[in-house]
N, C-alpha and C positions, 0 to 999 in steps of 0.2 A: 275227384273221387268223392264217394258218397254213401257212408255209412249209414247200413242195412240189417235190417230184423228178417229173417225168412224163417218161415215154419213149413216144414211137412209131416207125415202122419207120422213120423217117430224123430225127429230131430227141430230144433231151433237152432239156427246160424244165426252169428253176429260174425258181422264185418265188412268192407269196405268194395264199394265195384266201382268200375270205370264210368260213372256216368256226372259228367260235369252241371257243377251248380245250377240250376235255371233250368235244366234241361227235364222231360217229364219220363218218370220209370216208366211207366205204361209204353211208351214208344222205344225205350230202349231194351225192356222185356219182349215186347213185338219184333225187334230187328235180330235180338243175338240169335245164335243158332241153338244147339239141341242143351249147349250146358252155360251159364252164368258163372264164371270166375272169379272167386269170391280171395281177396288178400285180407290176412291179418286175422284170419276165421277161429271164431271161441264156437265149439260145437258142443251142445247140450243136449240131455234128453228132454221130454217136456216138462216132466217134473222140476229143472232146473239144476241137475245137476253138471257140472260141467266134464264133458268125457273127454276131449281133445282143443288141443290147438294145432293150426297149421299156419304157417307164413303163406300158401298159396291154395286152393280149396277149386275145384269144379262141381256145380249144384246142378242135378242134370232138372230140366225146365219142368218136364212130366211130371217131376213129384216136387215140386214147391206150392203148393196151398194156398199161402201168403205171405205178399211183399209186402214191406213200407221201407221209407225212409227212419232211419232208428228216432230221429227229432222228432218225428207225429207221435211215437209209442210214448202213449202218459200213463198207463196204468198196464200196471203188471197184475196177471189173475193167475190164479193156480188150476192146471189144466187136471183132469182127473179121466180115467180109463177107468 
């Protein structure tokens, strides 16, 4: 498992997917199907408020914007509309 930052145009997800250490997102975002499965999901607006939790989460692919690994994320910026 491999805790993840995801942003799309109205939400940031934190939390954990199935992709084992060593392994590279890019090829696991290329293989899943239409939604990403996200456990253990803190869901925020972009401002950074936190609106929910869920113990299980499906992030459909179409609107995710951007992925990382949460370990790359060194700087938090405040996002403005």
């Amino acid at each position: 498992m491999t805790e993840v930052m995801i942003l799309t145009q109205t939400y940031s997800v934190q939390g954990r997917i199935a992709l084992l250490p060593g392994a590279r997102l890019t090829d696991f975002i290329r293989q899943a199907g239409d939604f990403i499965a996200v456990l253990n999901a803190v869901v925020s607006d972009l401002k950074g408020n936190e609106l929910f939790q869920a113990p299980f989460l499906d992030v459909s692919k179409n609107h995710i914007e951007i992925i990382s690994p949460k370990h790359l994320v060194t700087k938090k910026i405040e996002y403005k509309r």
